[in-house]
C-alpha positions as CSV (number, residue, x, y, z in Angstrom):
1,X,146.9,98.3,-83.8
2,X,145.2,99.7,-80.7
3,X,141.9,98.2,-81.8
4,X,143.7,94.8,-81.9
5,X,144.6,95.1,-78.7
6,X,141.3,96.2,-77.2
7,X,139.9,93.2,-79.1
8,X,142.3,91.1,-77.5
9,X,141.7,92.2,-74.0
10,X,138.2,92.0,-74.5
11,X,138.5,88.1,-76.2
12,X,141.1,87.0,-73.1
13,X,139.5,89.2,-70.1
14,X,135.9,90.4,-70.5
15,X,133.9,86.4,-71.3
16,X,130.8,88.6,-71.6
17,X,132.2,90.8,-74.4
18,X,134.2,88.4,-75.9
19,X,132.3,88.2,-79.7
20,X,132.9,92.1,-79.5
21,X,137.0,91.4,-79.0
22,X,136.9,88.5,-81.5
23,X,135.3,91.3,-84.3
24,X,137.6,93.8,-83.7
25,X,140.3,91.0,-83.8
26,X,138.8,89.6,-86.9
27,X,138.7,93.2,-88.8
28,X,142.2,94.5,-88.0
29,X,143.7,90.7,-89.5
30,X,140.8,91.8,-92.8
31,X,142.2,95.2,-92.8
32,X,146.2,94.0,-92.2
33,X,145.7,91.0,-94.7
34,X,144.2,93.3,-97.6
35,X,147.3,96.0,-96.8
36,X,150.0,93.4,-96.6
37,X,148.3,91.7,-100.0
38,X,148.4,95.2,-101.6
39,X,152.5,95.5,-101.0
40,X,153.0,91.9,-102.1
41,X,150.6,92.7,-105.5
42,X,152.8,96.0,-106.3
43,X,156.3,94.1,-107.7
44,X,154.2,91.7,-109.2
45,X,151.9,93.8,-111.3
46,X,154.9,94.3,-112.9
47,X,155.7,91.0,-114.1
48,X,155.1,89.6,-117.8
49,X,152.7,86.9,-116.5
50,X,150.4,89.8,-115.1
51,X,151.1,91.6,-118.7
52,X,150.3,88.7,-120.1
53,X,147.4,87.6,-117.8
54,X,145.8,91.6,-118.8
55,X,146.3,91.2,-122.1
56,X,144.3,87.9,-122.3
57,X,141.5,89.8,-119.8
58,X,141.3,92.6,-123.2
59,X,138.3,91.1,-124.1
60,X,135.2,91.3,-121.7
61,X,134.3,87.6,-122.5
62,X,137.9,86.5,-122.1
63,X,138.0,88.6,-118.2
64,X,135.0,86.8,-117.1
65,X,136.2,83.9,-118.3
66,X,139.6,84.4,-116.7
67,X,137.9,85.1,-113.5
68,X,135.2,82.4,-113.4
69,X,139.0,80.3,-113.7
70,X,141.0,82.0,-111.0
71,X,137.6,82.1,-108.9
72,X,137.0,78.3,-109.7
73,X,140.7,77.6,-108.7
74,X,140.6,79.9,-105.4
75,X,137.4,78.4,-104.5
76,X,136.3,81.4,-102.8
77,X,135.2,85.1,-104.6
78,X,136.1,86.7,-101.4
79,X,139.6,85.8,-102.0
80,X,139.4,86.6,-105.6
81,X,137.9,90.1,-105.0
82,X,140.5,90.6,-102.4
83,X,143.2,89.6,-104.7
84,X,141.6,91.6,-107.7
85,X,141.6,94.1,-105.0
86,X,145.1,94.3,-104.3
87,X,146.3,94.2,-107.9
88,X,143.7,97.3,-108.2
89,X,145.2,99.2,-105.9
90,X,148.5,99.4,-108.0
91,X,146.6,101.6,-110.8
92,X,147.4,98.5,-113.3
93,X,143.5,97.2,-113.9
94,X,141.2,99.2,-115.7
95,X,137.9,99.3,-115.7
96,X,137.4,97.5,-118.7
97,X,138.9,94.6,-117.5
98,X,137.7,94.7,-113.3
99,X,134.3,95.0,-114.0
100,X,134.3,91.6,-116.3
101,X,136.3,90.1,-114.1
102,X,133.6,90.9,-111.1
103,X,131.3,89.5,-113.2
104,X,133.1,86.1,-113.8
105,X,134.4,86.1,-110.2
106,X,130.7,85.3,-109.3
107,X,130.3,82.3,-112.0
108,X,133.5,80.9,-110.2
109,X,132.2,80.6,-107.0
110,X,129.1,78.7,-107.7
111,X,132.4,75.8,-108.0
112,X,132.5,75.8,-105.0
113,X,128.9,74.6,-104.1
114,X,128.9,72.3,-106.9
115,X,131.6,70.2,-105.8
116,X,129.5,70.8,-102.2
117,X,126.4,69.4,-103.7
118,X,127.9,66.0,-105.2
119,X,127.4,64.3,-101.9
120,X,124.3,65.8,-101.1
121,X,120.7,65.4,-102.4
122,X,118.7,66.4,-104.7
123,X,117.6,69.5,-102.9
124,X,121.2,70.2,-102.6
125,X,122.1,69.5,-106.3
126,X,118.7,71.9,-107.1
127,X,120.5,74.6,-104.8
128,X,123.5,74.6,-106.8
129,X,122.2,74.3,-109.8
130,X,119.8,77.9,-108.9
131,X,122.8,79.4,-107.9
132,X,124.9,78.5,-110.8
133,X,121.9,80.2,-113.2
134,X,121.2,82.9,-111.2
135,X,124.9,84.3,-111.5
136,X,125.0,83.0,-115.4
137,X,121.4,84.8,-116.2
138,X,122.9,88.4,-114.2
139,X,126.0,87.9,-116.1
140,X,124.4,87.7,-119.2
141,X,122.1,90.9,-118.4
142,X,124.4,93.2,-116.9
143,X,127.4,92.5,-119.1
144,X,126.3,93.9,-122.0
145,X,124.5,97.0,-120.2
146,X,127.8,97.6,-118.8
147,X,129.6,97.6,-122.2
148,X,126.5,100.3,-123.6
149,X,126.8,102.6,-120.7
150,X,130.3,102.3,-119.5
151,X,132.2,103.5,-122.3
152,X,133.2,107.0,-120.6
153,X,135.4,105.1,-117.9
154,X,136.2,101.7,-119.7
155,X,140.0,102.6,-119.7
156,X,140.2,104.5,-116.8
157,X,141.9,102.7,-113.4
158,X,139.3,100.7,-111.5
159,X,140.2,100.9,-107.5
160,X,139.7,98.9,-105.1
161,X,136.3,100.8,-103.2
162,X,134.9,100.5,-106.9
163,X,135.5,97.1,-107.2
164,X,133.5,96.2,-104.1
165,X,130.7,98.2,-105.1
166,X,130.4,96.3,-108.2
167,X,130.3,92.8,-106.8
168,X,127.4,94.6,-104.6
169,X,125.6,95.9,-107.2
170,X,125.7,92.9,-109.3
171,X,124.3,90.6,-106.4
172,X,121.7,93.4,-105.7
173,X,120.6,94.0,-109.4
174,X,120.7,90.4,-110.2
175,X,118.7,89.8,-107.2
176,X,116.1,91.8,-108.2
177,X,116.0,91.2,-111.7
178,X,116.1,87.7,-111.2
179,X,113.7,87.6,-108.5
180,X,110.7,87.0,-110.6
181,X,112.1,83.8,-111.8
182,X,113.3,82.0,-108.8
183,X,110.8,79.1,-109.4
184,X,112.3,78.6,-112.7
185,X,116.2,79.3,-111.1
186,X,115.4,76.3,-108.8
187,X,113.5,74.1,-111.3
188,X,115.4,71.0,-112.7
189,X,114.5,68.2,-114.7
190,X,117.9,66.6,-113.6
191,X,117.1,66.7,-110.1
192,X,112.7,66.9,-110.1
193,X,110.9,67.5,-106.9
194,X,109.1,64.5,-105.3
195,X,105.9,65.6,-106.8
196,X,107.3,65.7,-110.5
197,X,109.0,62.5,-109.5
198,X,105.4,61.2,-109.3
């Protein structure tokens, strides 16, 4: 609360520090918003839809699935991690089911810019069609490596620090991985380059 308030001042009374107030501003409504999401998560992990919405998340396959959906719907992984996030922080998701659902959290946003790149060009179609493969391709790799070497934890509780450091480690090692292959990530004979258009 007191760094709110020293953000406002700064925002309302110092112009010249003013992007310094609006961060400080900006983290305490992150850190408030993830808190007040966490309380509002706890009843409802105990609901049968959640029961019901685990149960169907069982199966790796099925959680990215379910998360590419709720990702897709959301249009926004940051919301969808936060959310994940929050329902972590009960003790209710296992790791078994957050990791996959990490995984198809980052299929889902690549929605998003998909329905961005309709209007746009072909450039812009060729950019969401990269992005779209890159997550597929790291999914593909680094779901099964996590299913060989993550069998010690698999049912243990997944929290909410853990669940962040997987969404970062997938964007890093699929990064890296995939590196070598950007030129075929942001090939497309849907949307060729002017001199393949040729």
């Amino acid at each position: 609360m007191a760094a709110a308030c020293v953000g406002l001042l700064l925002y309302l009374l110092v112009p010249k520090r003013r992007a310094w107030g609006g961060l400080l501003l900006g983290l305490y409504l992150l850190l408030t918003g993830m808190e007040q999401m966490a309380a509002s998560a706890a009843p409802l992990a105990e609901t049968e839809t959640f029961r019901r919405l685990m149960a169907l998340a069982v199966h790796p396959l099925s959680a990215v699935l379910v998360g590419t959906a709720v990702t897709g719907v959301l249009q926004s992984s940051s919301a969808a991690i936060g959310l994940l996030q929050a329902f972590s922080a009960t003790g209710t998701v296992p790791w078994s089911v957050g990791v996959p659902l990490v995984l198809g959290g980052n299929i889902g946003t690549c929605v998003t810019v998909l329905l961005a790149s309709i209007g746009g060009g072909s450039n812009a179609k060729r950019a969401a069609l990269a992005h779209l493969r890159f997550n597929l391709l790291g999914t593909a790799v680094l779901l099964p490596l996590w299913l060989s070497f993550g069998a010690s934890i698999r049912y243990r509780p997944i929290g909410p620090v853990e669940i962040a450091a997987v969404h970062t480690a997938f964007n890093l090692l699929s990064a890296t991985m995939l590196l070598p292959l950007s030129d075929y990530l942001t090939d497309s004979f849907l949307f060729p380059t002017r001199g393949k258009q040729a």
